[in-house]
C-alpha positions in Angstrom: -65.6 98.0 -81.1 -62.0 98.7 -80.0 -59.8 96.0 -79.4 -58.9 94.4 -76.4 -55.4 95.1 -74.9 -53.1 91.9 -75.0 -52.1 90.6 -72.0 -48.4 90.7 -71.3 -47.9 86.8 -69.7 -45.2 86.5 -71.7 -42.8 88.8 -70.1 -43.1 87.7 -66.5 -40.8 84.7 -66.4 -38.3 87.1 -67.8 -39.1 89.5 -65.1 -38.7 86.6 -62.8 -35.4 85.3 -64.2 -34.2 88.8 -63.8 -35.2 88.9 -60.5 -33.6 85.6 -60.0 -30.2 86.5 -61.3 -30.2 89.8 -58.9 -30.9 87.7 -56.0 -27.7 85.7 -56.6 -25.6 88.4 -57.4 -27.1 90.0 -54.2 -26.1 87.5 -52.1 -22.8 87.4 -53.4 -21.9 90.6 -53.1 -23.4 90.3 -49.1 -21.0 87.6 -48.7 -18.3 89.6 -49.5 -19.6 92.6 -47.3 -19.8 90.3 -44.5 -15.7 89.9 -45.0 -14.9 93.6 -45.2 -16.8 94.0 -41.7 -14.2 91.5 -40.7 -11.1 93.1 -42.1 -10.0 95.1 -40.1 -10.2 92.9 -37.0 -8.5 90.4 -39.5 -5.4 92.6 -40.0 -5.3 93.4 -36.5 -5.2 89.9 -35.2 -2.5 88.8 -38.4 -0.2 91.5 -37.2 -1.0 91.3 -33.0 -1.5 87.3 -32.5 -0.6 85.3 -36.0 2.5 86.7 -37.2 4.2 86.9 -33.0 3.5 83.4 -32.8 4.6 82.3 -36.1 8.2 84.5 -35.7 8.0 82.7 -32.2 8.3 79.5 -33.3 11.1 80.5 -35.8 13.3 81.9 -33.5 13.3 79.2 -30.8 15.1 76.7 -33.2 17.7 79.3 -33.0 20.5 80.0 -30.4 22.3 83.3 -30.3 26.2 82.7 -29.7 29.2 84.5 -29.2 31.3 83.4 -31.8 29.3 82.4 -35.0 26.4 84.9 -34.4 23.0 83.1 -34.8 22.9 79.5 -35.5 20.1 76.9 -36.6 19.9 74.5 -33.8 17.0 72.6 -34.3 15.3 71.0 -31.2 18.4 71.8 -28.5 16.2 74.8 -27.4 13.3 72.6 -26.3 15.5 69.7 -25.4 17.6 71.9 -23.1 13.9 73.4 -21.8 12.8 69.9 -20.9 16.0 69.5 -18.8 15.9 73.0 -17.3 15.0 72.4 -13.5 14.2 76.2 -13.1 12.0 76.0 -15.8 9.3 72.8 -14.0 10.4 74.3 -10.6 8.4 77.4 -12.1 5.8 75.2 -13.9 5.6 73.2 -10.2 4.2 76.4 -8.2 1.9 77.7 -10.8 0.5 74.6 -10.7 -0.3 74.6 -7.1 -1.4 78.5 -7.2 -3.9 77.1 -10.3 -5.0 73.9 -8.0 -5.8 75.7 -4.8 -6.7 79.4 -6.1 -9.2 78.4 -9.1 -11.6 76.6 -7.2 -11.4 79.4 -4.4 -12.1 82.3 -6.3 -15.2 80.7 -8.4 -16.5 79.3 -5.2 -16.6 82.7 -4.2 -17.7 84.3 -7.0 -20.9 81.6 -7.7 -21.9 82.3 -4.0 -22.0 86.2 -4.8 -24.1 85.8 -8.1 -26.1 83.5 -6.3 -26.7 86.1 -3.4 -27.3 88.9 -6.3 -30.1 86.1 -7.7 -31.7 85.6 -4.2 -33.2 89.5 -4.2 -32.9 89.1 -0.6 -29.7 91.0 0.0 -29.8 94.9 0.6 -28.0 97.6 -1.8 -27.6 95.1 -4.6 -26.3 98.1 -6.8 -23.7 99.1 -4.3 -22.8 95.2 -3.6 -22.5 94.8 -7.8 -20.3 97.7 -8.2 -18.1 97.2 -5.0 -17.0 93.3 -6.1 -17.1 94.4 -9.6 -14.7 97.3 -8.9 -11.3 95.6 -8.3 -11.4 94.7 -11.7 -11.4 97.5 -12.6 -8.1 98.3 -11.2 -4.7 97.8 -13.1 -3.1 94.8 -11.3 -0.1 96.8 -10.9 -2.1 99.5 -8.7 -3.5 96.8 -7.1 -0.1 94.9 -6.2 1.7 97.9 -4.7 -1.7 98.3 -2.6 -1.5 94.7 -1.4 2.2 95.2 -1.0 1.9 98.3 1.4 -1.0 96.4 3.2 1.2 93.1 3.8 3.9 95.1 4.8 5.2 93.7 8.2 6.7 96.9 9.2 4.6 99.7 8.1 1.6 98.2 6.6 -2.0 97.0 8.0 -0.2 93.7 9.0 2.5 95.5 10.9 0.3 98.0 12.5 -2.4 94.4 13.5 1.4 92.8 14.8 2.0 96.1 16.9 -1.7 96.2 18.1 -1.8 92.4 19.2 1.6 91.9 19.7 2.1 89.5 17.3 4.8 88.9 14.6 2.5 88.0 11.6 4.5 87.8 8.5 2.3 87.2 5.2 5.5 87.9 2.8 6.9 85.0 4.4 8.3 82.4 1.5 6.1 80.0 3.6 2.8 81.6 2.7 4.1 83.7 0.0 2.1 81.8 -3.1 -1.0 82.4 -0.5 -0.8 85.7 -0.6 -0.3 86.5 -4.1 -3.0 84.1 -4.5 -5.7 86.6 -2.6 -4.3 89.5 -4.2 -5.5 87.7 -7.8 -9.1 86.4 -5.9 -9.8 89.7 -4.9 -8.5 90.8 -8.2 -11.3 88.3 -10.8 -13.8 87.1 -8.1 -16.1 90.0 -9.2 -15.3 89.7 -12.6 -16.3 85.7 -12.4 -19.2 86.4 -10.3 -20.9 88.9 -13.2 -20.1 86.3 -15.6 -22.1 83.7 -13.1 -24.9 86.5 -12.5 -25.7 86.9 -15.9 -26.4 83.1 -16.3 -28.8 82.7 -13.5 -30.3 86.2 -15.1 -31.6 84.2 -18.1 -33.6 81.7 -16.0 -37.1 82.9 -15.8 -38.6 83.8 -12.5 -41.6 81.7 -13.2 -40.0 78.9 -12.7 -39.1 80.0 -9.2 -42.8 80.7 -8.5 -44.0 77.5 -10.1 -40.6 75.6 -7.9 -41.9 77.3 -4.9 -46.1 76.6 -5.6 -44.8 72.8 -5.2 -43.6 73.1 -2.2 -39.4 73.8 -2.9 -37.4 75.1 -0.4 -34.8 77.8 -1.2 -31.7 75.2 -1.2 -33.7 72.7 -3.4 -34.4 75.9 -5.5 -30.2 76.2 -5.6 -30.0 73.0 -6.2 -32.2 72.0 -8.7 -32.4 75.2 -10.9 -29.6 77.2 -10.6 -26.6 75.2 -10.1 -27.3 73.2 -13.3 -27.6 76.7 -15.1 -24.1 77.5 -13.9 -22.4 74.7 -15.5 -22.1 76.4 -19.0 -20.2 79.4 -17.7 -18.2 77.9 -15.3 -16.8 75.7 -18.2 -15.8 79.4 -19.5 -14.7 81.1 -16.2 -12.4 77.6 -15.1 -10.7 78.3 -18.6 -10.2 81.5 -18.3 -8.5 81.3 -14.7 -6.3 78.5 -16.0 -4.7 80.5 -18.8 -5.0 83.4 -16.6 -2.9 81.6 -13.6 -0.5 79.9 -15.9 0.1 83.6 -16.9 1.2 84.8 -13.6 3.3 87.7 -14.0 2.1 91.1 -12.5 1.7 90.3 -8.8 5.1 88.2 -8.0 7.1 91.1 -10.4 6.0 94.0 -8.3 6.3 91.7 -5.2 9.9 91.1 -5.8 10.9 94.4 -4.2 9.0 94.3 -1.7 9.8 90.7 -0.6 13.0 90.9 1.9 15.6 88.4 0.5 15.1 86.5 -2.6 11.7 85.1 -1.8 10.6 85.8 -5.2 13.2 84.3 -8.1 13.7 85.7 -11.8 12.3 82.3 -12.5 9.7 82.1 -9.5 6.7 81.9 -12.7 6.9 80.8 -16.1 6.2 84.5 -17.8 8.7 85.9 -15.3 11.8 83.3 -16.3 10.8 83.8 -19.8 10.8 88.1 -19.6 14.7 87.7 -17.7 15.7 85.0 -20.0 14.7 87.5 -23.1 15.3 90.7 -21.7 18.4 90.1 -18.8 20.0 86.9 -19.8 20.3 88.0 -23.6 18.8 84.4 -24.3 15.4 85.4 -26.3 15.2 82.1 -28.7 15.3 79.8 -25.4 12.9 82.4 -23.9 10.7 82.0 -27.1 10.9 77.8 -26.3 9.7 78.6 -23.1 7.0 80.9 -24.2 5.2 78.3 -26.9 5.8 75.1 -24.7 3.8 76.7 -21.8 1.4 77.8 -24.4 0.9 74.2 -25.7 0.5 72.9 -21.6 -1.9 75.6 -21.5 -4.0 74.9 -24.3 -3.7 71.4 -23.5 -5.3 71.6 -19.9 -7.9 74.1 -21.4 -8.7 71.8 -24.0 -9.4 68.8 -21.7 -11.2 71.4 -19.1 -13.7 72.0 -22.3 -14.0 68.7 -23.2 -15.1 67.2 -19.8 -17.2 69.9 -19.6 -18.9 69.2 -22.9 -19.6 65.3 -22.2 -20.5 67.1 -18.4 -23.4 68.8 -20.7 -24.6 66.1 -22.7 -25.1 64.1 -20.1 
């Protein structure tokens, strides 16, 4: 009678050690394949964000003289900045273009996601892609376009004056800040509003049949269920038009030709007193200052803006 084959027990918990060692090395090696996905983004943000910033900071505790050449000066750059009434007279008017224009512009764009939502309005596509579209366009393009439409003498403003015999003036200094202000709400409102529409996208419509079985209206509706949804990305869209408003730059530039007198200063903005400081005034370590104390204000407000809106949240 032949013999029974053994059975081979004993080498399974080597298999299973074996196994167990692959595993690790496996994951190891997946950790580090997760960081050569990153690398390249990683170089590119060293060289494009890190190393700017960090020669930034350098050069604004230097001063560029006549005599002497370059000289270590310490703190004189930011505590001439601090003292530079140009400088908050620039800070001053951004901050009442970020006041008033902010809350405009996302009004406006949470009213258009909120019609999108409805699916009561006609030609959605076309409404989408038509609000959407000014985005799209370089805010240079988009300047000179305003600029030619403001114009008092031969733009849609002139021709309106002409036709009702008015003498409307929207370049005025008066209303100036206004102005530029619409060109940027017409600029991000559909921008904003995609960012709101895709929020109330992730709400399921259920809700609104089971909202509406108890007898909601299409306000309480509003009220109840999509306003609270909106709260997450207008946190992100209120941080995004602070940095972007504090970064004014574009609009008032190309404006400043078109502008009769000297409406429009070399330090009318932050970004533009900082570019002729670096680039016409041969001053680039107090322009550098300039450039990280407003980036310190701007982080700061964003900062708050995101904390507020986090306690907002957990509320």
């Amino acid at each position: 009678m032949a013999a029974a084959p053994q059975p081979t027990v004993g080498i399974l918990p080597e298999k299973a050690d074996l196994h167990t060692a692959e595993a690790r090395v496996n994951k190891h090696k997946a950790d580090w394949r997760g960081w050569k996905f990153m690398w390249p983004f990683a170089v590119v943000f060293v060289f494009v964000f890190i190393i700017p910033i960090v020669y930034a900071i350098y050069i604004s505790f230097f001063k560029k003289q006549m005599v002497g050449g370059t000289k270590f000066v310490g703190f004189e750059n930011y505590a001439r900045l601090i003292q530079d009434p140009q400088f908050w007279s620039s800070v001053g008017r951004v901050t009442i273009f970020t006041v008033f224009q902010v809350p405009i512009m996302l009004f406006l764009a949470a009213a258009m996601a909120l019609a999108l939502d409805s699916m009561k309005l006609h030609g959605t596509k076309f409404f989408r892609i038509s609000t959407f579209l000014p985005y799209a366009v370089p805010a240079v393009v988009s300047t000179m376009i305003w600029g030619f439409v403001y114009g008092a003498k031969y733009g849609l403003v002139g021709s309106l004056n002409d036709f009702l015999g008015t003498n409307i003036d929207v370049l005025n200094p008066d209303v100036l800040l206004a102005s530029i202000a619409n060109i940027n709400t017409w600029e991000y409102a559909g921008y904003n509003m995609l960012i709101f529409y895709s929020s109330l996208s992730t709400i399921p419509h259920s809700l609104y049949e089971a909202a509406s079985i108890d007898g909601a209206s299409e306000w309480q509706i509003v009220k109840k269920i999509k306003l609270p949804e909106l709260k997450g990305s207008l946190a992100i869209t209120v941080i995004f038009s602070i940095i972007g408003s504090f970064q004014l730059f574009n609009e008032p530039s190309i404006l400043q030709n078109m502008v009769p007198g000297n409406a429009i200063t070399t330090y009318y903005t932050p970004n533009m007193y900082a570019y002729n400081l670096s680039f016409t005034g041969n001053q680039s370590n107090y322009a550098a200052a300039l450039a990280i104390v407003m980036a310190i204000i701007t982080m700061a407000i964003a900062y708050v803006v995101q904390l507020k809106s986090m306690k907002e949240q957990m509320k």
